[in-house]
C-alpha positions, 0 to 999 in steps of 0.5 A: 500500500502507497502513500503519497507524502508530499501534500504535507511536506509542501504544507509544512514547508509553507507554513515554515516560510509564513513563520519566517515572513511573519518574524522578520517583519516582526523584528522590522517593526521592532527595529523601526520601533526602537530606532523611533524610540532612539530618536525620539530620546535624543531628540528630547535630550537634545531639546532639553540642552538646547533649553539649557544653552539658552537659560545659561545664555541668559544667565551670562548675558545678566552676569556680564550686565552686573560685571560692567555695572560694578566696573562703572562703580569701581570707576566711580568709587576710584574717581570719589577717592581721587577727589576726596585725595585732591580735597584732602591735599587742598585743605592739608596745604590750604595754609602752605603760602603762610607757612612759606612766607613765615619760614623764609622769615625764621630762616633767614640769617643775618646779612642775607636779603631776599630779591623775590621768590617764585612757587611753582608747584613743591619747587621755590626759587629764591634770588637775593644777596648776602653779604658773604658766602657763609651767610648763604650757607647757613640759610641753606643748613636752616632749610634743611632743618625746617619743618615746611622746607627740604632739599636746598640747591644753589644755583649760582652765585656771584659778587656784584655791585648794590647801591644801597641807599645811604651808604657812600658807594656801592656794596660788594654783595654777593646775588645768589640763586636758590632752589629748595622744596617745600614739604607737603604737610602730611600725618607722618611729617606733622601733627597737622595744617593746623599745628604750631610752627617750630622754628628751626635757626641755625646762626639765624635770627629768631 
């Protein structure tokens, strides 16, 4: 007795290829759908630091807003401390001309007269005669030991001929030129502007 066998293999065989289709557009789908799902995250992940590019922007653009405001306060305090600096100077030195005037009296030795005086900032020149070289000497050692005065220079000196009035003739004097400084008036030097002169003379008239 024959049996003819090839209907059901043909049926399993078909049924084998049906599974085959079948599970790879399964694991098609199921690719498809994780590649969508990847995406879908990165997006999302990419939105969310693209959120927080911006917030950090922002927040930088407000740092850098706040910087240039404290820059344009440090540049105000600075210019506030530069004028209060000149003021205090001012008011330290308001009295720098009398105390010039009253030095130039206290140190000035017998024998020396002064022909005019000129300020230009801290430096004074002084022109006038004496009637020797030592008397020029002395009024440059009682410059450097007053309180207001420092760091005398001789510039020239030379003997010339004064007619003063009521003498017989003309003087042999000598016309000398001198630069000193005056010193600024500060805690450190003394007490303050207001502070009580001591007179410094060496060999000079009280």
């Amino acid at each position: 007795m024959r049996i003819n066998l090839l209907p059901h293999r043909e049926q399993k065989r078909q049924a084998r290829q049906r599974q085959f289709v079948s599970l790879a557009i399964a694991l098609a789908i199921l690719g498809v759908a994780i590649v969508a799902l990847v995406h879908v995250i990165l997006n999302a992940q990419i939105d969310n630091q693209i959120s927080r590019n911006e917030l950090l922007k922002t927040k930088i653009a407000e740092l850098d807003a706040q910087i240039k405001e404290i820059d344009k306060l440090r540049d105000q305090i600075q210019q506030v401390l530069a004028r209060k600096q000149v003021v205090e100077a001012l008011q330290a030195n308001r009295n720098e001309a009398v105390h010039l005037l009253d030095q130039l009296v206290r140190q000035l030795p017998e024998g020396v007269y002064l022909k005019s005086v000129k300020q230009t900032d801290k430096k004074v020149t002084i022109v006038g005669y004496a009637q020797s070289n030592a008397r020029v000497s002395t009024l440059m050692r009682n410059i450097e030991g007053s309180p207001w005065l420092e760091k005398p220079g001789l510039v020239e000196i030379k003997l010339v001929n004064v007619a003063a009035p009521g003498a017989s003739g003309p003087q042999h004097l000598n016309e000398f030129t001198l630069n000193f400084q005056i010193r600024r008036a500060t805690p450190e030097s003394v007490a303050g502007p207001g502070a009580p002169v001591k007179a410094v003379s060496k060999g000079g008239k009280a």
